[in-house]
C-alpha atoms as one frame of an Amber mdcrd trajectory, in Angstrom:
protein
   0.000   0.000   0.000   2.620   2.282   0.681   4.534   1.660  -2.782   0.752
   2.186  -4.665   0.420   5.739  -2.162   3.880   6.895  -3.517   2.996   6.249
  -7.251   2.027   8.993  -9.342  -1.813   8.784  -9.975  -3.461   9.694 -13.508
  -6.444  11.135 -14.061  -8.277   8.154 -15.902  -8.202   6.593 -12.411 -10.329
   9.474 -10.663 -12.936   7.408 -10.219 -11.032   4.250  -8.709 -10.694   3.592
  -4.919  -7.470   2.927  -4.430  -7.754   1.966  -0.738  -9.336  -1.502  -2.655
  -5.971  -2.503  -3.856  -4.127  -4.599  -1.316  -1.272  -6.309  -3.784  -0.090
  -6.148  -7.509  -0.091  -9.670  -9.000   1.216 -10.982 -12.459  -0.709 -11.127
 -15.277  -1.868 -10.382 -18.481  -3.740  -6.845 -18.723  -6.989  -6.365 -19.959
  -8.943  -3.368 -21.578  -9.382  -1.154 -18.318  -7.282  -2.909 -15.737  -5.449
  -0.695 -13.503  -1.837  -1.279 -13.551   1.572  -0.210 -11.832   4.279   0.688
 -14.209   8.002   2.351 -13.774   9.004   5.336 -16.372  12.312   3.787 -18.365
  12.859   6.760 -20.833  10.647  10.083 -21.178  10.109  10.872 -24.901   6.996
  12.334 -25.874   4.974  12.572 -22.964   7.112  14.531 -20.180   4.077  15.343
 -18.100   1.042  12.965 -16.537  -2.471  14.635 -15.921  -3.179  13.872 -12.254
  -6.847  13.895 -11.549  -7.264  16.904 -10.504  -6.107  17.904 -13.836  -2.570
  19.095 -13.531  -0.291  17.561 -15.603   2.882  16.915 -13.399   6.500  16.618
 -14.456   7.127  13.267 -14.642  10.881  11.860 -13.670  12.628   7.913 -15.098
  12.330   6.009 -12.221   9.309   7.354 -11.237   6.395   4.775 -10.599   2.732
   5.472 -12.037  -0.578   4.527 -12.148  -2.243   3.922 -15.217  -4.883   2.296
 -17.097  -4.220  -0.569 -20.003  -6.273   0.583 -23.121  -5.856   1.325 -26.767
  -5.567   4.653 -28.709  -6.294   5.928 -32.129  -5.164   9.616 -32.960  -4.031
  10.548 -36.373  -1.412  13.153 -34.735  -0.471  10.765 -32.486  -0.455   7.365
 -31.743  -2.154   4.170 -32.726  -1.721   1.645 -29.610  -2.868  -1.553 -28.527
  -3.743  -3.007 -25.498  -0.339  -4.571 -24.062   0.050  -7.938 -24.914   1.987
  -8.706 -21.285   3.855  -7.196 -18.604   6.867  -5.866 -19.057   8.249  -2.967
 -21.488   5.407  -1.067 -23.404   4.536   2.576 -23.718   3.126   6.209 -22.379
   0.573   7.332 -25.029  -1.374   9.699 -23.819  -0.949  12.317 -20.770  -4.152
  11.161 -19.073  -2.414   7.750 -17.958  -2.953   4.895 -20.944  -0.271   2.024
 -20.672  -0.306   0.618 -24.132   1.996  -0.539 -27.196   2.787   1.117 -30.084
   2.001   0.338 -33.694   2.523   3.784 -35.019   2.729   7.153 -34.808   3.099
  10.642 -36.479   5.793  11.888 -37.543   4.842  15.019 -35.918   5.372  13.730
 -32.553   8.550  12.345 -30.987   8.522   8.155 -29.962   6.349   7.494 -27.225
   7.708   7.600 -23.649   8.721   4.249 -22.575   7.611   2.645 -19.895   7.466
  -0.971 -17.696   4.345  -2.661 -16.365   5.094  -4.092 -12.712   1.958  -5.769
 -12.516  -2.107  -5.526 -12.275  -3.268  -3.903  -8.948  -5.840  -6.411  -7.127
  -7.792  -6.269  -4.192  -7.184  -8.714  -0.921  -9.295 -11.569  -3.289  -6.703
 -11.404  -5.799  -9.140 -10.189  -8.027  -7.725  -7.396 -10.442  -9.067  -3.875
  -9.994 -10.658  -2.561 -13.512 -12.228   0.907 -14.573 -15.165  -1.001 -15.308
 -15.500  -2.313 -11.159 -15.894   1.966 -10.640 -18.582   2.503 -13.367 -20.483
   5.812 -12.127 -22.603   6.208 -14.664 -25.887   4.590 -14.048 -27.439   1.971
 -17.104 -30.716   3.652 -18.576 -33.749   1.820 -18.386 -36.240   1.725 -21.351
 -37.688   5.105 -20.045 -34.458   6.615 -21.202 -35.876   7.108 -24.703 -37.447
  10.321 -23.502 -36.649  13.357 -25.276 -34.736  15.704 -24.261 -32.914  18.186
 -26.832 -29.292  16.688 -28.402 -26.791  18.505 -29.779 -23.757  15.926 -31.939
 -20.514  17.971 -32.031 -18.283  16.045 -34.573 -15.147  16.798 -36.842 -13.355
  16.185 -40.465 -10.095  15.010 -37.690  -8.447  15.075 -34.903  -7.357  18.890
 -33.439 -10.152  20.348 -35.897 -11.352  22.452 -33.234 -14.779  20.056 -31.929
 -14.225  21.218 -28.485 -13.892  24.382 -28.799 -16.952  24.516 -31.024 -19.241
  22.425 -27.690 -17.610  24.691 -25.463 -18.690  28.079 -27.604 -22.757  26.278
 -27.397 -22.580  25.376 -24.016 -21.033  28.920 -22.431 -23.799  30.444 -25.012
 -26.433  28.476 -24.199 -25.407  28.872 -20.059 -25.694  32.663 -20.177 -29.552
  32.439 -21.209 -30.351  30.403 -18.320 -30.038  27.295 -19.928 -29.213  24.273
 -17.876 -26.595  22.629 -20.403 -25.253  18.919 -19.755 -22.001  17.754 -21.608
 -20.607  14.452 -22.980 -17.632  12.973 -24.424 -18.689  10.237 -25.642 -15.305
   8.673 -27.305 -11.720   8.900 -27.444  -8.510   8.259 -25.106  -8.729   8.996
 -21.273  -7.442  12.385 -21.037  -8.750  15.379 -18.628  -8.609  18.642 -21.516
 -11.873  18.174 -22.750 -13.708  17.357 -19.836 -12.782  20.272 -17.426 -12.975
  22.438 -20.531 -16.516  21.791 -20.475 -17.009  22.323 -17.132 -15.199  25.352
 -17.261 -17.670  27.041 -20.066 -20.403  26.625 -17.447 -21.925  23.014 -18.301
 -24.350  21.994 -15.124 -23.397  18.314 -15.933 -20.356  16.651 -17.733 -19.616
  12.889 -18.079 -17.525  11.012 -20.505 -16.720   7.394 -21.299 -14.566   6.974
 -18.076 -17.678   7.623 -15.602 -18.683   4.315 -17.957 -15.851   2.482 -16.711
 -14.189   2.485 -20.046 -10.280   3.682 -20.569 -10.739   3.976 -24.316 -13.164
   3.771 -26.938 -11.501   2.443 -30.126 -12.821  -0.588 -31.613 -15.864  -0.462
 -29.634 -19.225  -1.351 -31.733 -21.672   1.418 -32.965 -24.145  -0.700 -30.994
 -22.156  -0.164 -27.319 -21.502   3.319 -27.655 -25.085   3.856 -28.568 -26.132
   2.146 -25.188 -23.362   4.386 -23.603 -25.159   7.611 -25.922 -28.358   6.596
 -23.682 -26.852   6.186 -20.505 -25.990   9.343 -20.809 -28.893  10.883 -22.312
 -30.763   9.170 -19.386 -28.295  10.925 -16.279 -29.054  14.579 -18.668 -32.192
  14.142 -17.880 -32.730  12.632 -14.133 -30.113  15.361 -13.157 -32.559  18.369
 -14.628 -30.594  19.092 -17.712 -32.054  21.323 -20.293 -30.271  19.758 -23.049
 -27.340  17.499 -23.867 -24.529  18.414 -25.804 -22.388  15.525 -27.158 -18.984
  15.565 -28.529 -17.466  12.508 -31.041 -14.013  12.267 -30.877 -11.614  12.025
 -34.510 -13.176  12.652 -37.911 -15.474  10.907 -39.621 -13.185   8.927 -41.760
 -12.775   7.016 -38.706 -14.149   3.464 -39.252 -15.628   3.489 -35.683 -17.310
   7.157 -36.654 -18.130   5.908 -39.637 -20.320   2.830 -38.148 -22.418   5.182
 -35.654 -22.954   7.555 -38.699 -24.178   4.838 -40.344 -26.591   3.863 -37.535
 -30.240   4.696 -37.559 -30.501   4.233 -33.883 -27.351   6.592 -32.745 -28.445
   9.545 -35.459 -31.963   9.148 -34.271 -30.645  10.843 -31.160 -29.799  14.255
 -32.174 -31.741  16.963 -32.734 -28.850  18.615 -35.188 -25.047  19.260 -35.499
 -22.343  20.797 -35.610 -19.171  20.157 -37.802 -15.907  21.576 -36.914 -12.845
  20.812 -39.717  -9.222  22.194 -40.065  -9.422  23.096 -43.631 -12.304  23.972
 -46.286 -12.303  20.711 -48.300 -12.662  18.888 -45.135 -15.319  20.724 -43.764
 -17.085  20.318 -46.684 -16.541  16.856 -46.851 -17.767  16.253 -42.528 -20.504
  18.521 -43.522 -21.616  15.927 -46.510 -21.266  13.286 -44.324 -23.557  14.208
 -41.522 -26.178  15.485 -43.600 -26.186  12.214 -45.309 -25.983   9.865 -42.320
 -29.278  11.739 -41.504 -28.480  14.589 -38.708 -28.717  18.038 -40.143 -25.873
  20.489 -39.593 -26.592  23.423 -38.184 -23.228  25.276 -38.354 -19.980  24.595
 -39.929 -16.790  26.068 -37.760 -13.095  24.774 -36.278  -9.606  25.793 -37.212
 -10.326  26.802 -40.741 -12.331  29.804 -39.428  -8.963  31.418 -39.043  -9.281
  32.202 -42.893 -12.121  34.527 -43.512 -11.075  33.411 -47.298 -11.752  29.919
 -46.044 -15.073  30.748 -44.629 -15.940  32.013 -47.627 -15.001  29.122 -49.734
 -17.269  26.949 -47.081 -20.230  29.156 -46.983 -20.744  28.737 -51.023 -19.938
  25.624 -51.644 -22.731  24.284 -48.799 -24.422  27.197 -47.907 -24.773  25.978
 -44.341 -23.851  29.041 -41.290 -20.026  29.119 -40.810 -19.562  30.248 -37.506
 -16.436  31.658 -35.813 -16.111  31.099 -31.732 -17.255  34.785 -31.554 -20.099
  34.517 -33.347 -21.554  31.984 -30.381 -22.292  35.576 -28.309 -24.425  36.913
 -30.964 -28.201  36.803 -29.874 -28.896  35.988 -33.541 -27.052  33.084 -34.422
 -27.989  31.769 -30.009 -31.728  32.441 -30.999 -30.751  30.414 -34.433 -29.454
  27.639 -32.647 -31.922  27.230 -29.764 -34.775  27.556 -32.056 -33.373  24.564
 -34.420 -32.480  22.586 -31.115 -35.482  23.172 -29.178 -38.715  24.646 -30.959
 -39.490  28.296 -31.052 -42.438  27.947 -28.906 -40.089  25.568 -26.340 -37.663
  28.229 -26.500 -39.728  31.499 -26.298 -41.532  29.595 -23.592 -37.935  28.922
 -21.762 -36.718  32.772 -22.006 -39.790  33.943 -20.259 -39.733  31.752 -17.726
């Protein structure tokens, strides 16, 4: 106990109860297992998010306490789970122990670390994310509707969460009580205080579903995971849920809940955030076809007022700068398409 109170925590543990672990046995990690390892040889990652969400320097030698998962980021790295103990790698600054298949070459190799072992409790049974699942499972009932808002990109770093944050700190200042979701990607604390940050009364992501990771996961789970929490939005009071998709929509497991009558169903509308003009036109295609209508086009390329230009002709769909959330036009735009005019006038006058 004392070696596992000296280890650096990360933040995909915050929900774990450490005090439950009582040894660190030998054996082959699974998806979510909570694991000790030793830092051999700092390389990319030179800081770990602790979770309270500051990311501490990080030392060789030192000992952490991390999560086994996978990742998939296009700037990054694609990672497995690890096949064993022993050497395998840092890939993300939120605390997922994982091997290497590739990487960018914008980024350096990943930092390399060693698994010690799996952390169990005093039945040798191995602690796992899954064990301190806070989210509660929806019953049928959760098919209610409340107002959904599907925040997805042409990539990674297009500027998604900066385009939920804009809607929910808009949204906030009206009165409006906004809930927030991440509902894929790689166990890292950015996105999620973010949100919670720009004034969302509510914001969960996969973790709180015991999950470390999302790739490779079936359109079919993270639709269950979509109503789970849909169905916390609205026991908690929630006026609406906004729900961010991590990657673009080239990605094969974006592409499958895209392609998914049950997981478009959801949403009430979108919005598309791309780093270029061709891309946004292309995530903007996409939605629309897969059924979800966009309701604003925005992200990195809104740095160009060229590129805006470019966008607003070719689809003419609203291209929105970050700025442009404040307006009381484009806020009464948005709320009206989300919610109803008569909801929405009804909302504002109390």
């Amino acid at each position: 106990m004392k070696r596992i109170e000296k280890a650096r925590r990360s933040y995909i543990t915050r929900n774990v109860e450490l005090s439950d672990a009582s040894r660190i046995i030998d054996r082959k990690p699974e998806q979510g297992d909570i694991v000790l390892a030793r830092l051999d040889r700092i390389r990319q990652h030179t800081r770990l998010e602790n979770i309270y969400g500051r990311r501490e320097f990080i030392f060789p030698g030192d000992e952490m306490i991390l999560a086994a998962g996978n990742r998939y980021a296009t700037s990054q790295f694609h990672a497995e789970l690890p096949a064993s103990l022993g050497q395998c790698h840092l890939v993300a600054a939120g605390g997922i122990a994982a091997t290497v298949l590739q990487r960018s070459r914008q980024v350096k190799a990943a930092t390399e670390i060693t698994l010690l072992g799996v952390l169990a409790n005093a039945e040798n049974q191995p602690l796992n994310l899954m064990q301190y699942r806070t989210l509660k499972r929806a019953a049928v009932s959760a098919e209610h509707a409340i107002p959904m808002l599907l925040v997805l990109g042409s990539d990674m770093n297009s500027g998604k969460t900066s385009l939920a944050c804009a809607a929910i700190n808009s949204f906030t200042s009206v009165g409006y009580k906004v809930a927030a979701a991440k509902l894929t990607g790689t166990g890292a604390g950015p996105d999620y205080w973010k949100m919670r940050d720009s004034g969302a009364y509510r914001v969960m992501d996969f973790l709180d579903a015991g999950i470390p990771s999302t790739p490779g996961m079936s359109s079919v789970e993270l639709t269950e995971m979509l109503v789970d929490f849909k169905a916390d939005a609205i026991k908690s009071g929630a006026d609406m849920l906004i729900v961010e998709v991590a990657d673009g929509v080239m990605q094969s497991d974006n592409q499958a809940l895209l392609s998914s009558s049950r997981f478009v169903s959801q949403f009430n509308g979108a919005l598309v955030a791309s780093d270029s003009a061709v891309a946004a036109v292309m995530a903007a295609q996409a939605v629309i076809h897969a059924g979800v209508p966009v309701l604003g086009i925005g992200g990195v390329f809104t740095r160009s007022p060229l590129s805006m230009e470019e966008v607003s002709s070719n689809t003419g769909l609203p291209v929105l700068t970050l700025e442009q959330f404040d307006s009381e036009h484009v806020r009464e735009y948005l709320l009206s398409a989300l919610i109803g005019e008569t909801s929405h006038a009804a909302t504002c006058t109390g």
